[in-house]
N, C-alpha and C positions, 0 to 999 in steps of 0.2 A: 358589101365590105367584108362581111364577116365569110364568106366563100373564098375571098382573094386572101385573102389571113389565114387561114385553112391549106390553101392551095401553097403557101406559102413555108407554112409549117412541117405539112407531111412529104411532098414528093418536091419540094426547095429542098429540105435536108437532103432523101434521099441524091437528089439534082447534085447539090453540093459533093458528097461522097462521093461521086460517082466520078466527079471530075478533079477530087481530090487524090483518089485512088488510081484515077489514067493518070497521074501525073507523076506521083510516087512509085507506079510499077516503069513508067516511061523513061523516067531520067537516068543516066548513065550510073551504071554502078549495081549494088544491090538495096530494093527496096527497104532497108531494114535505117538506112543511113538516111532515108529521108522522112523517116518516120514524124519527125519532130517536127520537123519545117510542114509537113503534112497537114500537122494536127494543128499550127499556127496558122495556118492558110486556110482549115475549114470556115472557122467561126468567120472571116469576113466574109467567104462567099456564100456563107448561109443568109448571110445579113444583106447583103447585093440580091441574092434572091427574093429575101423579102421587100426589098424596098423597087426591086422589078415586078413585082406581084401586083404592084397598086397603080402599075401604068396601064393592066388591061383594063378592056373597058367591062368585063364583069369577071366571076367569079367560074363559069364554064369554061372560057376563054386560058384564062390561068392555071386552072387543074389541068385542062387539056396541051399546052405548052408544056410545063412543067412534068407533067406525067411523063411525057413523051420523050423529055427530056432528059431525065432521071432511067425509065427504061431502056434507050440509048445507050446512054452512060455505064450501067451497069450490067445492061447486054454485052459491049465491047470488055468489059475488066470479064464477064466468065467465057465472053471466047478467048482471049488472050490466054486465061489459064488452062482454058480445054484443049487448045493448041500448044498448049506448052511453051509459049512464046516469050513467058516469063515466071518467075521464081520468086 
């Protein structure tokens, strides 16, 4: 339990930024206008994270989704900016 709370906590947040961040550089316009709705949008899918945490069936299981998840995530947000594809 306490692995999947863990797994939940450190790379769910990351997870979350990460797809808070593709969304805010994604959407039409300049990132700076969706700052707010960004930041209104983390906290539940931090909380979606955590409460997807507790459907694995262990705590290895969930770091390893999640990790993978999160480095994804925020592999795609520093190619986008190494490419210069957004601002």
């Amino acid at each position: 339990m306490w692995g999947r709370a863990a797994a939940a906590a450190v790379p769910g947040f990351l997870l979350a930024a990460g797809i808070t961040g593709l969304a805010c550089w994604l959407w039409p316009g300049p990132w700076q206008s969706t700052l707010v709705a960004g930041i209104v949008a983390f906290f539940p899918l931090w909380m979606g994270a955590m409460a997807l945490a507790f459907q694995f069936r262990d705590g290895k299981r969930a770091w390893a989704w999640f990790s993978g998840g999160a480095a994804l995530s925020l592999g795609l947000l520093w190619a986008l900016q190494t490419l210069q594809w957004v601002r």
